[in-house]
Structures are given as C-alpha cells and as structure tokens.
C-alpha positions as CSV (number, residue, x, y, z in Angstrom):
1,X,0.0,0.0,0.0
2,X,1.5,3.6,-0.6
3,X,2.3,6.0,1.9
4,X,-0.4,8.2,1.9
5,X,1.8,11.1,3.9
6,X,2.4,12.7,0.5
7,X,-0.9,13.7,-0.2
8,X,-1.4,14.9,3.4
9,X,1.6,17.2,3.2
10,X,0.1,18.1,-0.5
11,X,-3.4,19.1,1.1
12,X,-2.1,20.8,3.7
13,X,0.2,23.1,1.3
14,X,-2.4,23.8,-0.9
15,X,-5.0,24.7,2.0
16,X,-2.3,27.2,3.3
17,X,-1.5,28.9,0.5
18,X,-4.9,29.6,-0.3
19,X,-5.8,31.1,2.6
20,X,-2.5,33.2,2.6
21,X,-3.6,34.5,-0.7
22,X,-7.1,34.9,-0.1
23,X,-6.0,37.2,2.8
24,X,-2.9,39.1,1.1
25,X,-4.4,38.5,-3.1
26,X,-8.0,40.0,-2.5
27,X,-6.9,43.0,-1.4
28,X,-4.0,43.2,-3.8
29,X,-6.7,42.1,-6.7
30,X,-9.0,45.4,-5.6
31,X,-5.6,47.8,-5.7
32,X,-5.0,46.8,-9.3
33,X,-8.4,46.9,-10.6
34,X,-8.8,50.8,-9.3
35,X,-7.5,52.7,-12.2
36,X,-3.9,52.3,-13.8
37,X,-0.8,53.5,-13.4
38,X,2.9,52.5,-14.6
39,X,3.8,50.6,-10.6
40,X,0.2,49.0,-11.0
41,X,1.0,47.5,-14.4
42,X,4.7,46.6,-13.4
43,X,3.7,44.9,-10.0
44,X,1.0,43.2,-12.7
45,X,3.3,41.9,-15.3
46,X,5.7,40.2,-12.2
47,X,2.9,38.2,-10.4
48,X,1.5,37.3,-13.9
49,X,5.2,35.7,-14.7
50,X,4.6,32.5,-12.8
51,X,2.0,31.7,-15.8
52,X,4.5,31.3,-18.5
53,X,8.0,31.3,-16.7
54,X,9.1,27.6,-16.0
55,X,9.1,26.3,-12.9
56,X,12.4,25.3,-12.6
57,X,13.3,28.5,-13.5
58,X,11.2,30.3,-10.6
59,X,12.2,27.8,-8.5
60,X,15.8,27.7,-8.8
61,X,16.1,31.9,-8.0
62,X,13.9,31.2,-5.1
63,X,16.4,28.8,-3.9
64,X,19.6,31.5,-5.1
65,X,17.7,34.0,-3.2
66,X,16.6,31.9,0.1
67,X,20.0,29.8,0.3
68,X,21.1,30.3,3.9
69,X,24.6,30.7,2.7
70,X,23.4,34.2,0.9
71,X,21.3,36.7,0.4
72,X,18.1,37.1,1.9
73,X,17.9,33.3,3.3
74,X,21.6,33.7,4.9
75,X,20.2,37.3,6.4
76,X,17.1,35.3,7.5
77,X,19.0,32.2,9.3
78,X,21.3,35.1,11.1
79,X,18.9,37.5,12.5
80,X,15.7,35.1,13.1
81,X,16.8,31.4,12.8
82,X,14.3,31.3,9.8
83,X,15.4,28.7,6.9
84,X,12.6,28.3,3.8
85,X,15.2,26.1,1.6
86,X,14.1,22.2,2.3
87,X,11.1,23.3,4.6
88,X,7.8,23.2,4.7
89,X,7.7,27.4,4.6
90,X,9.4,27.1,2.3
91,X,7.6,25.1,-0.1
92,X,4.5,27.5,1.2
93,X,7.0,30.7,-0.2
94,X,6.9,28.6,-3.4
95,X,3.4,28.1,-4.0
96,X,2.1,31.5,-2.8
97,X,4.6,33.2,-5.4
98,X,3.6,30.3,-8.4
99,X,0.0,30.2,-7.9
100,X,-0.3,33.7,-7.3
101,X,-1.8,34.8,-10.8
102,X,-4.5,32.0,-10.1
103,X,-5.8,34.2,-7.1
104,X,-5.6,37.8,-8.3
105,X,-6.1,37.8,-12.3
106,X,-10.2,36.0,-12.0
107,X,-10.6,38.6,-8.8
108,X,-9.6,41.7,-10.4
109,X,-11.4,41.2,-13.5
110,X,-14.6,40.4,-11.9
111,X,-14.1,43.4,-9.8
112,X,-13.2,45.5,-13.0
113,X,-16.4,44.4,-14.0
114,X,-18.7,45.6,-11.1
115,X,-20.7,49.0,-11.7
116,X,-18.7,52.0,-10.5
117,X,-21.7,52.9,-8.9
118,X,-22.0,50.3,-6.7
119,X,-19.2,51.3,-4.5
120,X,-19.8,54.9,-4.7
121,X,-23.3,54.2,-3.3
122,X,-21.6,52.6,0.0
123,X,-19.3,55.6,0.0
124,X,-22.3,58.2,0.1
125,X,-23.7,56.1,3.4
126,X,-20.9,56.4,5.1
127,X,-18.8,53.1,4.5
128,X,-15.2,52.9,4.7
129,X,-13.0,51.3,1.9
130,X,-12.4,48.4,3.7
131,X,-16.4,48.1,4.5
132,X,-17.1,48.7,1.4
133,X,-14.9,45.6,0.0
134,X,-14.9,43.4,2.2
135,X,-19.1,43.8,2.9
136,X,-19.9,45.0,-1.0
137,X,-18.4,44.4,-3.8
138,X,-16.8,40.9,-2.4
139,X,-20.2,39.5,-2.0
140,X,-20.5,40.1,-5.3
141,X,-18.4,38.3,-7.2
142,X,-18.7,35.0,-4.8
143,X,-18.3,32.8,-8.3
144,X,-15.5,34.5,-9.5
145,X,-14.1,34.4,-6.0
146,X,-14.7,30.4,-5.8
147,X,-13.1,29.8,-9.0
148,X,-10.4,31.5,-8.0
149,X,-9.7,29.5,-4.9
150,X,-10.6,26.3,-6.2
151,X,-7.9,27.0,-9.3
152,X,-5.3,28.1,-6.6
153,X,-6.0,24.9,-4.4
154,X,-5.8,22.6,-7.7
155,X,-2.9,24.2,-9.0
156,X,-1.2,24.1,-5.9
157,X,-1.9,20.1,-5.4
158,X,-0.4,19.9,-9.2
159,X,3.0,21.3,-8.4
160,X,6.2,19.7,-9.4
161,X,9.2,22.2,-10.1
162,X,9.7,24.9,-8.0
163,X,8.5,22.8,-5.0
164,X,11.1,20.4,-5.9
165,X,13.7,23.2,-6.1
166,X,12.9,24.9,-2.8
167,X,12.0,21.8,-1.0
168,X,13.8,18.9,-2.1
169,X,12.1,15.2,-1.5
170,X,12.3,15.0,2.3
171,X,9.7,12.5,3.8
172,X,7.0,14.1,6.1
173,X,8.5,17.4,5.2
174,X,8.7,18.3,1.5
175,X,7.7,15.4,-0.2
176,X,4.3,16.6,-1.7
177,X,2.2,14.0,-4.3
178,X,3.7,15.2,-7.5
179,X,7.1,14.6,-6.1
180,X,6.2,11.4,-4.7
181,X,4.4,10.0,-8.3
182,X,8.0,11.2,-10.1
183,X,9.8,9.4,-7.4
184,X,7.6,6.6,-7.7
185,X,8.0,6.1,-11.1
186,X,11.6,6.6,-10.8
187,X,11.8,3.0,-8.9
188,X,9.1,1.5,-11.1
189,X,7.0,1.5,-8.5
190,X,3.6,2.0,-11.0
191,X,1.2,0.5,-8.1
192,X,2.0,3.6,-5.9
193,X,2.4,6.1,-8.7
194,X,-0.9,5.1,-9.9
195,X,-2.4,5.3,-6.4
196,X,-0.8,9.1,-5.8
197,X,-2.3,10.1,-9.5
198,X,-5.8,8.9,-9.1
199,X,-6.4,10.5,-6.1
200,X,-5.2,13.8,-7.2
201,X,-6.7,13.2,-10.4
202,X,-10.1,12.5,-8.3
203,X,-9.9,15.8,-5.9
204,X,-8.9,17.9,-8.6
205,X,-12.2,16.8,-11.0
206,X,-14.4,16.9,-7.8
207,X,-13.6,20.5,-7.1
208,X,-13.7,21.7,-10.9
209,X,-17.0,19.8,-10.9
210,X,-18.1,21.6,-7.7
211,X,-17.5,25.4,-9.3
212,X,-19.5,24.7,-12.5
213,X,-21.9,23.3,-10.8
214,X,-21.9,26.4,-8.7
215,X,-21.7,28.8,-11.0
216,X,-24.1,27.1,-13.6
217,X,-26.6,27.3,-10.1
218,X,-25.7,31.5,-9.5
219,X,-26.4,32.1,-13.5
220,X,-29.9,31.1,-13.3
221,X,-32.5,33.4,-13.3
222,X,-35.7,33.0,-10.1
223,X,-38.1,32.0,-13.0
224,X,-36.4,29.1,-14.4
C-alpha cells in the first residue's frame, strides 16, 4: 500500500497557500483593478510571470535568493533562525509566489467588471473602503471568488518544479504528491504512482466539478 503522507503534506500546502492568498491576493486584486498606473502595471506583469516562466526556472532563483549561505535566506538564518530552503515554509514561499496569478487575475477582472456605482453608493452612506470591499463588492463576485480558490488549491496540489527546487524530497517534510508519483515512477514502483495520480486526479475533478456546478446554479434566473 502507498504511503499516503504525501498527499497529506500536498493538502495541507495547498489549503495554506490559499488562505494566505485569499488574505494578502483579494486586497491586492482590488488595488490593481482601481484605475492604472505604470507601478500597477509593473507589480502586474511580475505576479502574472509564474503563468509562463518555467518552474524550474522560478524555483531555482527562489532557492539562489533563500540559500542560507546568501542573500536574503543567509540574512534570515542570522537575524531570526528562519530557513525556507528544504522546509515546509518554504515550499508555502513557493506556492504562494507560483500560484499567485490563479488568485488575483479572476478577482480583479470580476471586480473591474462591477458597476462603478455600486461602491460609490456605499461611499455616500458612510462606508469605509475596507467596509465597502470586504461587505460590498466581495459578495459580489462570490463565483469569481470560488473559482479563484478552487484553481489556486488545484494548481497548488499539481505542483512539481519549484516545490522540488525549494523543497527537495524529504519524507513528512517536503515530499508533496507530484514529487512522490515522479519518485515513484523513478523506482518503477507504477502500483504507488498510480495510487498518488488517481487521487489527485479525483480531488482535482471533484472540485472543478463543484464550481461549475456552482456557478451554472448562480447564472440562473428565479423563473427558471
């Protein structure tokens, strides 16, 4: 039977970084989509990167940059004995920065597409900017809002590069499913490679399922 700790770890990553980037993306997501400016579209075009840089790529700076023997990981280990190469945190560092244009892109365009108005009418009673996104304009776009968690969570449980990169394959530590099916594979071990992609292959379609559903349930009109 195959050790199942891999897809534990991998559940656990992805539920952390999307709750990390529902808390720091949403509000990030409502900066960009108020008006434009040159800092708006650079900070844009960097977390949109992860979407067509390779993950090797991403993942092998992250590891530069976070080495404890330099940098920003070696100023990190000195000053609060905080190490994100071959962690756990570090593998969180990873996915928050990969799967960030899975959070914000669907969130600012659906809040792009909200009526001007509708925020201006909180405004005029009195609500603050944070009341008025937070108690407004999120309820709002609750299917865009799903579908972007569910894509972060799924593309989170899918990755493969950068966690391998930053993380390494340490059992109980790093070791996250897609890892553990290459490594499987690796020893010809199909039986447990098989076992790691089915039940991936299984929670990803559920959840897709679950936001079509969803949103296929929002669309309708009260008369039909």
């Amino acid at each position: 039977m195959a050790d199942l700790s891999p897809i534990w770890l991998t559940l656990k990553l992805a539920a952390v970084t999307t709750l990390l980037l529902l808390v720091i993306g949403l509000p990030l997501a409502w900066w960009l989509s108020r008006g434009r400016s040159i800092i708006k579209t650079i900070i844009e075009a960097i977390i949109t990167m992860p979407l067509v840089l390779p993950p090797s790529v991403l993942g092998f700076y992250l590891l530069l940059a976070f080495s404890p023997q330099r940098g920003v990981g070696k100023w990190l280990q000195q000053n609060f004995d905080v190490q994100f190469v071959f962690s756990f945190k570090g593998l969180v560092l990873a996915s928050f920065i990969y799967s960030m244009p899975f959070m914000v892109a669907p969130v600012k365009s659906a809040l792009q597409q909200l009526p001007i108005t509708l925020a201006q009418a909180s405004y005029t009673l009195g609500k603050t900017r944070r009341q008025t996104f937070i108690n407004v304009l999120l309820p709002n776009i609750k299917p865009s809002l799903l579908t972007a968690s569910v894509l972060t969570f799924a593309h989170t449980l899918g990755e493969f590069g950068v966690v391998l990169m930053i993380g390494g394959n340490i059992p109980n530590v790093t070791r996250v499913a897609s890892i553990a099916v290459y490594d499987s594979v690796e020893r010809m071990d199909y039986a447990s490679a098989n076992t790691y992609s089915l039940i991936l292959l299984c929670i990803t379609f559920i959840m897709v399922i679950s936001v079509f559903l969803f949103n296929k349930y929002q669309a309708k009109s009260p008369l039909d």
